[in-house]
C-alpha positions as CSV (number, residue, x, y, z in Angstrom):
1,X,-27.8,29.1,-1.6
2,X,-27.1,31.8,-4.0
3,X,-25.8,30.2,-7.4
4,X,-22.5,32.3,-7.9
5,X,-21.3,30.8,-4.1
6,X,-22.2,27.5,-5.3
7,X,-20.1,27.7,-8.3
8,X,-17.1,28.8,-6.5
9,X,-17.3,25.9,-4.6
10,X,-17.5,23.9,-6.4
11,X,-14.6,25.1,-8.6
12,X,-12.2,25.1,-5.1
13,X,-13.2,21.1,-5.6
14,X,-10.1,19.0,-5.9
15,X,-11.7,16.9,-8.5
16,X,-13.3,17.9,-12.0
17,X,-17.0,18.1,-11.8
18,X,-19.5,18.1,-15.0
19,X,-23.0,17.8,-15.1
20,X,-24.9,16.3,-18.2
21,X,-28.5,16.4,-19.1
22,X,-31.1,13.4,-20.0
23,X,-29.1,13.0,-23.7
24,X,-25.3,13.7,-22.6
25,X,-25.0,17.4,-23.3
26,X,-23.0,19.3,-21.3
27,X,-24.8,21.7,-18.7
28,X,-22.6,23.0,-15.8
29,X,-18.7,21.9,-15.7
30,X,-16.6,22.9,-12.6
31,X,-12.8,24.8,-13.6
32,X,-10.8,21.9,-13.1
33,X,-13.0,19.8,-15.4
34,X,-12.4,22.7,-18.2
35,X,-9.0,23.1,-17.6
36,X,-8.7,19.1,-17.7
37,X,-9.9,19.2,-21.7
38,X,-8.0,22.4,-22.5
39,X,-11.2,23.8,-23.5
40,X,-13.2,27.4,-22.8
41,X,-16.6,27.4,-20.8
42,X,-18.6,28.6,-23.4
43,X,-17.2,25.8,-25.6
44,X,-17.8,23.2,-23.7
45,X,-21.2,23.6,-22.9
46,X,-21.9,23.2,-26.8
47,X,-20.5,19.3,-26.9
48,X,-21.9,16.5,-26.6
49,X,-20.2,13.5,-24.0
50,X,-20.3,11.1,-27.5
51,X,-18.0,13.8,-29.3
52,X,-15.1,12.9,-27.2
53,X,-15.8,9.7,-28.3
54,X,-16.2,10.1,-31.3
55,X,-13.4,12.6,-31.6
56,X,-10.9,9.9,-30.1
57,X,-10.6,12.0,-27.0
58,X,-11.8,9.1,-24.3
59,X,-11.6,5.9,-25.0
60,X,-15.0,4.8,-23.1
61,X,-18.0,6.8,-22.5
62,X,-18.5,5.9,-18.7
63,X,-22.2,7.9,-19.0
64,X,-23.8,5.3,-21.5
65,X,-23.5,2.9,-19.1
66,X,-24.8,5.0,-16.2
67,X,-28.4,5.8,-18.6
68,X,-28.3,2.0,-19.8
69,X,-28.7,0.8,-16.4
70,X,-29.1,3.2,-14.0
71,X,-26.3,3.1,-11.4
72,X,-23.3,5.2,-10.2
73,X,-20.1,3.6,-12.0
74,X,-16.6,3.9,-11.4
75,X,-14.1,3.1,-14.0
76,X,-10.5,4.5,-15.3
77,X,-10.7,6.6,-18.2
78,X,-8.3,7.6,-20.7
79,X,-7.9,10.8,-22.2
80,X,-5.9,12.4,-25.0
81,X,-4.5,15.6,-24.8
82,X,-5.8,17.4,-27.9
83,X,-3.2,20.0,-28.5
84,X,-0.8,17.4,-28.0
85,X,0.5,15.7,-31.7
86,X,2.4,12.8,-29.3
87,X,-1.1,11.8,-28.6
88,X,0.0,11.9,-24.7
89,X,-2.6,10.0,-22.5
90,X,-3.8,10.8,-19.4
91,X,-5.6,8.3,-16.8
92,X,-7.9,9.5,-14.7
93,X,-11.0,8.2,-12.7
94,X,-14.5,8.8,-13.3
95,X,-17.0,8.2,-10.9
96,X,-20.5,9.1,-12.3
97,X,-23.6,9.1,-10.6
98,X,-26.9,9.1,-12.2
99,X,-29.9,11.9,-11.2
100,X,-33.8,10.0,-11.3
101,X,-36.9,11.8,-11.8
102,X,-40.1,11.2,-10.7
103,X,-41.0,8.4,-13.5
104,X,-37.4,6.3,-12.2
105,X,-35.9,8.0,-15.9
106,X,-32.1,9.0,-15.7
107,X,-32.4,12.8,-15.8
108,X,-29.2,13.7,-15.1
109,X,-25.8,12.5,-14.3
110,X,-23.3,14.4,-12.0
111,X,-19.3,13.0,-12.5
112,X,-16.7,13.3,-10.8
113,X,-13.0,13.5,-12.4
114,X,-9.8,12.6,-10.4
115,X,-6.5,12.3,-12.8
116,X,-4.3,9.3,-11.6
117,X,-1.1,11.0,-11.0
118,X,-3.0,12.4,-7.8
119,X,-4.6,9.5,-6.6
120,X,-1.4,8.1,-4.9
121,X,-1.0,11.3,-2.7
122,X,-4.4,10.9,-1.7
123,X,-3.9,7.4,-0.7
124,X,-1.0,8.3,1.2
125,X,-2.5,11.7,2.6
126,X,-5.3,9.1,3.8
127,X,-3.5,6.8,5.4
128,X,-1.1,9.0,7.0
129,X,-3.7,11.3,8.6
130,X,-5.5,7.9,10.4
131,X,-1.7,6.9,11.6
132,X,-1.4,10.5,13.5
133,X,-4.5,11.0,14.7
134,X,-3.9,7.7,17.0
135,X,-1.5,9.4,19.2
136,X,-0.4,12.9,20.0
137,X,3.4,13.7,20.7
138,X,5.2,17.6,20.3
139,X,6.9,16.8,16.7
140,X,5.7,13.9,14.4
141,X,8.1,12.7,12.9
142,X,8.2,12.9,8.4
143,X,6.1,10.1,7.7
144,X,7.9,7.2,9.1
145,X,5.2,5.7,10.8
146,X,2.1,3.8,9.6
147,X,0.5,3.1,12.5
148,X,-3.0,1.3,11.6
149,X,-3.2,-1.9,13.8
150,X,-4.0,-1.7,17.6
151,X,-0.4,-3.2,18.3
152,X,1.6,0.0,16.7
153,X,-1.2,2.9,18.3
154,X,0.3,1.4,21.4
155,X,3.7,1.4,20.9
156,X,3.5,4.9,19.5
157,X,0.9,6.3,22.7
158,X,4.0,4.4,25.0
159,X,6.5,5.8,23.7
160,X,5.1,9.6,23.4
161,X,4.7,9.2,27.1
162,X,8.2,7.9,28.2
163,X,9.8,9.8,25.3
164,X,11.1,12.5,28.2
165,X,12.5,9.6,30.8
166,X,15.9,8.7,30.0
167,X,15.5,5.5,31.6
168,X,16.9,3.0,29.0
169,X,14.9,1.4,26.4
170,X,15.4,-2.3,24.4
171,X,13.3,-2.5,21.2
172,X,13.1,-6.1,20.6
173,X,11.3,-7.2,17.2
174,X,12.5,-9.3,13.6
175,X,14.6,-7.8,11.7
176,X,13.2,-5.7,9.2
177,X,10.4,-4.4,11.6
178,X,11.1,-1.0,12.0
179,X,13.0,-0.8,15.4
180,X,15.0,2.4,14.1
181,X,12.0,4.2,13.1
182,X,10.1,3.7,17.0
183,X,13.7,4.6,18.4
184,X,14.1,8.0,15.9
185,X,10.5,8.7,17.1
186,X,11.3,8.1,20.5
187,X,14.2,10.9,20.1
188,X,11.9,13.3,17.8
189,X,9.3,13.0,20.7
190,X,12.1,14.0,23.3
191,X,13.4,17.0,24.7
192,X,16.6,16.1,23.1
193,X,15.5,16.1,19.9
194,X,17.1,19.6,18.8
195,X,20.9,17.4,18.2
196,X,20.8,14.4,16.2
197,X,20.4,11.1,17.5
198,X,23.7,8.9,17.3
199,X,23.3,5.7,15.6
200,X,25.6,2.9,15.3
201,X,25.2,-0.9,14.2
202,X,27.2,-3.2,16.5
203,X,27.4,-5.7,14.2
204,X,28.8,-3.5,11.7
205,X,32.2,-2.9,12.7
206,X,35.0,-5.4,14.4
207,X,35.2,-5.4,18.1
208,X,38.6,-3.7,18.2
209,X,37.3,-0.7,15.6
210,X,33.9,-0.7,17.8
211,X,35.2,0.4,20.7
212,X,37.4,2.7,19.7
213,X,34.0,3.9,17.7
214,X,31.6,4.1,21.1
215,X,34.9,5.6,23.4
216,X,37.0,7.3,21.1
217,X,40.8,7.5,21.7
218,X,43.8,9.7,22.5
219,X,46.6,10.3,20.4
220,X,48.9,7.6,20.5
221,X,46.5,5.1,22.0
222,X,47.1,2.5,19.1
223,X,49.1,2.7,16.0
224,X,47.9,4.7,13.6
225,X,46.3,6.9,15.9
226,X,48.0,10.4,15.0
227,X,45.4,12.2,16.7
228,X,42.9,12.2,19.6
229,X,39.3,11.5,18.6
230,X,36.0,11.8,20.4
231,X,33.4,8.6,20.4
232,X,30.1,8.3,20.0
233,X,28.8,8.7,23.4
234,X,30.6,12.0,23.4
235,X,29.2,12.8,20.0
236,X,25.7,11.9,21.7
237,X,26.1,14.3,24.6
238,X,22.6,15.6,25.1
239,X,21.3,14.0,23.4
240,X,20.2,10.2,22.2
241,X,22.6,7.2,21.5
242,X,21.0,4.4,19.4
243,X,22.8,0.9,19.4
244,X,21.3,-1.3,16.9
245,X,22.1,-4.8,17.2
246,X,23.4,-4.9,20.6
247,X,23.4,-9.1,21.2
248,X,26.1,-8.2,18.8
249,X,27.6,-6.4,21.2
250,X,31.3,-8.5,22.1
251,X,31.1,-10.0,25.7
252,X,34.5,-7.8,27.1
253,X,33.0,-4.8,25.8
254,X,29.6,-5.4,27.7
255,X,31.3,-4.5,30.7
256,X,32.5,-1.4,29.8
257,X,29.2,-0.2,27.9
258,X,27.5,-1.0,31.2
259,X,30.1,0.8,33.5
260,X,29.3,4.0,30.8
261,X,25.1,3.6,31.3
262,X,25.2,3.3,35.4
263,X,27.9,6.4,35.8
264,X,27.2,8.3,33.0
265,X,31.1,8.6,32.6
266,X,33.4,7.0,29.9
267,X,36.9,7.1,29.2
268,X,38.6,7.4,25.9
269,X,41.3,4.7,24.9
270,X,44.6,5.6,25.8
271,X,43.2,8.0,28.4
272,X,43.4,8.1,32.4
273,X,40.8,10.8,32.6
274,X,37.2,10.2,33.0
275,X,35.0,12.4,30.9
276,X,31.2,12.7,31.6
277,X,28.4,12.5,29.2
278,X,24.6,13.4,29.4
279,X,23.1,10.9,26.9
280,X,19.8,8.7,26.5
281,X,20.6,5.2,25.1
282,X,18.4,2.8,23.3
283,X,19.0,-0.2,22.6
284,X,17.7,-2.9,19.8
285,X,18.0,-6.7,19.1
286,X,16.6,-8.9,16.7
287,X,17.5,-11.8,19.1
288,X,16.2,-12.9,22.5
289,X,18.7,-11.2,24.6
290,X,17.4,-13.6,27.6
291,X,18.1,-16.7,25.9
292,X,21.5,-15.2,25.1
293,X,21.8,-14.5,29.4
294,X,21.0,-18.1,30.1
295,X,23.6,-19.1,26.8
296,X,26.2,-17.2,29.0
297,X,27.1,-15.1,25.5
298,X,25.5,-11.6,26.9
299,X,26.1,-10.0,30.5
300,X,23.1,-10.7,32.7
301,X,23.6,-7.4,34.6
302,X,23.8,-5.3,31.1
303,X,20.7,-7.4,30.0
304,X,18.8,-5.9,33.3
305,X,20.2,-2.7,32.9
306,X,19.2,-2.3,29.0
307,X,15.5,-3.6,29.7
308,X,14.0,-1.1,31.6
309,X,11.7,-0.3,29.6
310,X,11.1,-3.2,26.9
311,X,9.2,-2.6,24.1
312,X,8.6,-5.3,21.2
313,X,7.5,-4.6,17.8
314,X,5.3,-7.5,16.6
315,X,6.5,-8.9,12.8
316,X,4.0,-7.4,10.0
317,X,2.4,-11.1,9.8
318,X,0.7,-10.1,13.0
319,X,-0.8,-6.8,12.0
320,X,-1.7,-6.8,8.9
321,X,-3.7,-3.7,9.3
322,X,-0.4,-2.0,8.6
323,X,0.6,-4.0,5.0
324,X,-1.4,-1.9,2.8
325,X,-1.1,1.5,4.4
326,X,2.6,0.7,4.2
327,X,2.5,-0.8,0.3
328,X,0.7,3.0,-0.5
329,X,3.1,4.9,1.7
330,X,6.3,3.1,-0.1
331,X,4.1,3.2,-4.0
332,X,3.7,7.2,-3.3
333,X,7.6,7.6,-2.5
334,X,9.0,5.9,-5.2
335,X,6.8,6.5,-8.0
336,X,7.8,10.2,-6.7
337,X,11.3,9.3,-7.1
338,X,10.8,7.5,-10.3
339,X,8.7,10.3,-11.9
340,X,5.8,7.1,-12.5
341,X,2.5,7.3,-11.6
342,X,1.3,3.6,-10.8
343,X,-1.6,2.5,-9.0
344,X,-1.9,-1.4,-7.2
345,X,-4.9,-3.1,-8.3
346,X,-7.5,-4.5,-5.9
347,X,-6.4,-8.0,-6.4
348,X,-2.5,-6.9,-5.7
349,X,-3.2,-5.1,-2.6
350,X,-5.2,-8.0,-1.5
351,X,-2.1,-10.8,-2.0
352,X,0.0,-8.1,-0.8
353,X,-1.9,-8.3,2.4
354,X,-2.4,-12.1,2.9
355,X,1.6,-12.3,2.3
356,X,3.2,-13.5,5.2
357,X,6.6,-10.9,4.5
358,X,9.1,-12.8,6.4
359,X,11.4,-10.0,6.1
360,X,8.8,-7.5,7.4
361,X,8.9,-3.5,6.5
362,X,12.0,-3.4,4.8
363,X,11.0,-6.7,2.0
364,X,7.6,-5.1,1.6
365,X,9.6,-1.2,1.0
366,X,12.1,-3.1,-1.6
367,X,9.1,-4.9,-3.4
368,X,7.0,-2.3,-4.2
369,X,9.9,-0.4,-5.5
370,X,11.2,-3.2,-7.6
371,X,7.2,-2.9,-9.1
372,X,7.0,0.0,-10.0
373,X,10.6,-0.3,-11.8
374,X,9.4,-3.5,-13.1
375,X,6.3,-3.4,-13.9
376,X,4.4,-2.3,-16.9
377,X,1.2,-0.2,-17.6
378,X,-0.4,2.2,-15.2
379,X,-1.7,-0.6,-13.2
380,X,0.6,-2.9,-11.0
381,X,-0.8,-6.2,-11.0
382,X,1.1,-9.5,-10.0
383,X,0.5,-11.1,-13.5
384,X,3.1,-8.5,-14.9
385,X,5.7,-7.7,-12.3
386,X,7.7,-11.0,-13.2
387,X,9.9,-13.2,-11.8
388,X,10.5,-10.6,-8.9
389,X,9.0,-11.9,-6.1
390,X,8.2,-15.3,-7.8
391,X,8.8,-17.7,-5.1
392,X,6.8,-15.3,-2.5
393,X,3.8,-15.6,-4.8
394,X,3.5,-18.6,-5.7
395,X,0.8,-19.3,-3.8
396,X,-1.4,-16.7,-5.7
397,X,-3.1,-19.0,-7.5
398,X,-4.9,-20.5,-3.9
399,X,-5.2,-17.4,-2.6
400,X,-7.3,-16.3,-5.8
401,X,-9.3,-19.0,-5.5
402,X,-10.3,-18.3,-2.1
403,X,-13.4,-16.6,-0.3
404,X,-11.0,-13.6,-0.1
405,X,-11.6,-12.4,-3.2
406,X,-14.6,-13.3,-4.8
407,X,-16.0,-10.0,-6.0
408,X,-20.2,-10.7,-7.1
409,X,-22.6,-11.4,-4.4
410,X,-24.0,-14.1,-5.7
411,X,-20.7,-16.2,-5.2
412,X,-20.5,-15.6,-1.5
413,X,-21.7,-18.5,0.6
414,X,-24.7,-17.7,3.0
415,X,-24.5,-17.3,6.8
416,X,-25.8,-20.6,7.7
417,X,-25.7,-19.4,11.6
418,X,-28.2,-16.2,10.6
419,X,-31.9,-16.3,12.0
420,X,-35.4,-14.3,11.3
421,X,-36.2,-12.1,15.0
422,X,-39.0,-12.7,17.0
423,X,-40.2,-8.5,17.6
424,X,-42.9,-9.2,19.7
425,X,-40.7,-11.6,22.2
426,X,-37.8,-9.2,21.7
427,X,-40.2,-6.1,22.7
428,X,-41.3,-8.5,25.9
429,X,-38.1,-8.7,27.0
430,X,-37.2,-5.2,26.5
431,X,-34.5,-5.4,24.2
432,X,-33.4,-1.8,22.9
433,X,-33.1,-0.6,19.3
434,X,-29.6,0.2,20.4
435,X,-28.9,-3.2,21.7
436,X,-30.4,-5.1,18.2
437,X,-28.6,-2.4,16.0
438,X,-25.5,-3.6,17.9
439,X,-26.3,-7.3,17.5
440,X,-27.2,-7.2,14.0
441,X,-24.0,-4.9,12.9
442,X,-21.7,-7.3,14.9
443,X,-23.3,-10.4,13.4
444,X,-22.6,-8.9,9.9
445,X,-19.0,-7.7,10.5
446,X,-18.2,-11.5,12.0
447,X,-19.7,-12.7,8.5
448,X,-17.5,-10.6,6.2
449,X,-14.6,-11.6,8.5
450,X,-14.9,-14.8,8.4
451,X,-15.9,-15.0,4.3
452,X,-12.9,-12.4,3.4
453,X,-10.4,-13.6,6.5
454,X,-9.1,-9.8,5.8
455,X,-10.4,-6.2,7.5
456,X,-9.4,-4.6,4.1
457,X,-11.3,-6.6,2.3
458,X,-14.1,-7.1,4.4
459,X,-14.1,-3.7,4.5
460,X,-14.4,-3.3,0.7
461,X,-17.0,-5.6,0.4
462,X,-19.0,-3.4,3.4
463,X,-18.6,-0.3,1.8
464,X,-17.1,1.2,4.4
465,X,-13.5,1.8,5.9
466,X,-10.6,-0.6,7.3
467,X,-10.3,1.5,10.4
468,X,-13.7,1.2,11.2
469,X,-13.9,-2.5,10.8
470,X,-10.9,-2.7,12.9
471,X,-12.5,-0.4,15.8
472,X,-15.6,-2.7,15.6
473,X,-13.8,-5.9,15.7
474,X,-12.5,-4.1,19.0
475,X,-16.2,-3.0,20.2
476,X,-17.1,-6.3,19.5
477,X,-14.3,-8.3,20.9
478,X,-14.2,-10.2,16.8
């Protein structure tokens, strides 16, 4: 490859890129490198690695660890903006891989530079880009979906493909789970997604106000009514009504609300004249509408009408593939909001995930932001975000103690259950490369399972991704 093209690549690399030789001078440096130390070319290539040590520029020279014992290394780095008299400081990540020749000798180490205020939009780029590739619909909607278990690639691939029936839909789940966000990604998958979907909470309002709210009213249909108003099945006219809450819903309106969904008509208090309305209705409850039926508190025949098409949205204790996807997604919003630049640590992310979150997707959004509010240094780890979720981790000091997180080899238990191969009997009986492969992958993915009881950390520990531990727990029926 000719060496100008190579060059230009490199410098179209997201990351800075430097190349030292056997004695950590500076031979090649990419543009974003150069640009990171405010420094020319032709200047750079006359230091040293140890004089931004010695200069008070870094605060660790990541190299003398790679030529001391010869192996990549990742660590955060700091580094002080020299034309800055504040003595700003700038975290970034160095990964640094050393080059052998032919004697084993570290000839060369190639590093490369990532600051920290980009690493959460990778993250989130990351984990966004495995939720949409799990389903394909005409508009995805602005990142409100993390979709990284089986359970949610589901509910998303049913509901692109029943997104143009207006047969009614009831979202059952906890609450917190994120039945508004599958119902506004119903709508955005729809046909009728070019007029807002109508929302309304039917616990929010009382049930005088609520119907007058969902029907609207004529002037003079109640006092203080000094004019005629239109509801919100009106206002949802072609498009999508959402009622949230409906076991809410008060048992002599049920009736009425059920009259509206079979005829496709409704009438406004106060009024004699039928008016008809083209809208798609959804429907969610946090309660188990047919134990409500049998209770005699909610309209069998509404119940049957509303459950068409029932979809449930399991609680985030039950697919925890989705907890630290989310915890990145909800870290890259807010530290955008709050102009901070805060990273999780492995140890947080992991007692984020073994957290149970009884109040699902919306606890987990309100403690990461009360972190990074909270917390202090670039790193958010549990030791330092207080008394903020204290009762919920309380239990971190079992959890640490656990098989989940031991980190060195050495302290994870052996496979009792794993045996030497007999080749020759295994070639007798014609057993494939393919099908050992298989058997020996699978027996190695149960192990880190079991040890780490965790796909992201089994994962980790792997070297390899959560969503392809996942897919081979599914190959592999784990």
């Amino acid at each position: 490859m000719d060496q100008a093209l190579f060059e230009i690549l490199l410098d179209n690399s997201p990351d800075g890129i430097y190349v030292l030789d056997h004695q950590g001078n500076y031979i090649y440096a990419n543009s974003i490198y150069i640009n990171m130390l405010n420094l020319t070319k032709a200047q750079l290539l006359t230091y040293n690695v140890h004089d931004f040590l010695t200069s008070g520029q870094i605060d660790i020279c990541i190299s003398d660890i790679v030529y001391k014992e010869k192996r990549s290394v990742n660590l955060f780095q700091d580094l002080y903006d020299r034309h800055d008299s504040s003595q700003r400081k700038h975290r970034q990540l160095v990964v640094s891989n050393p080059v052998f020749d032919e004697n084993g000798e570290v000839c060369n180490i190639i590093a490369f530079v990532r600051p920290l205020d980009t690493m959460n939009d990778a993250y989130h780029q990351a984990s966004m880009q495995q939720s949409v590739t799990a389903f394909t619909q005409k508009e995805k909607p602005d990142g409100s979906i993390i979709a990284e278990s089986p359970a949610i690639k589901e509910i998303l691939a049913l509901c692109s493909n029943i997104a143009d029936i207006d047969s009614s839909i009831l979202i059952t789940g906890e609450s917190g789970t994120g039945k508004e966000v599958i119902s506004s990604f119903i709508h955005t998958s729809s046909s009728r997604s070019k007029k807002n979907m109508v929302v309304i909470n039917c616990a929010s309002l009382p049930p005088s106000l609520l119907e007058a709210e969902l029907f609207g009213y004529e002037k003079g249909a109640f006092t203080g009514a000094s004019s005629s108003k239109a509801g919100l099945f009106e206002a949802a006219d072609g498009s999508t009504l959402f009622l949230d809450e409906i076991n809410s819903l008060p048992f002599d309106l049920q009736g009425k609300l059920l009259r509206a969904i079979e005829t496709k008509n409704i009438q406004r208090i106060g009024s004699t004249k039928p008016r008809k309305v083209d809208f798609r209705l959804l429907a969610a409850t946090n309660e188990d509408l047919a134990e409500l039926v049998a209770e005699k508190n909610f309209r069998a025949d509404l119940y049957y009408r509303l459950n068409v098409i029932p979809i449930d949205i399991p609680p985030l204790r039950k697919r925890r593939e989705d907890i630290v996807p989310m915890a990145l997604h909800f870290l890259n919003h807010y530290c955008k909001k709050y102009n901070k630049n805060k990273v999780f640590s492995q140890r947080t992310l992991a007692l984020i995930e073994q957290f149970d979150w009884p109040g699902n997707v919306r606890e987990l959004k309100n403690f990461v932001e009360r972190s990074i509010i909270m917390s202090s240094g670039d790193f958010i780890e549990i030791k330092n975000i207080g008394g903020i979720m204290q009762g919920n981790f309380d239990t971190a000091k079992e959890i640490s103690a656990s098989p989940a997180l031991l980190k060195d080899a050495e302290e994870v238990p052996p496979a009792a259950d794993l045996k030497g191969f007999d080749y020759a009997q295994m070639i007798k009986d014609h057993i494939s490369l393919e099908e050992h492969v298989g058997t020996c992958e699978s027996d190695y993915v149960r192990y880190a399972l079991d040890i780490y009881e965790s796909s992201y950390l089994a994962a980790k520990a792997l070297r390899t991704s959560q969503t392809s531990i996942i897919r081979k727990k599914k190959k592999y029926d784990l």
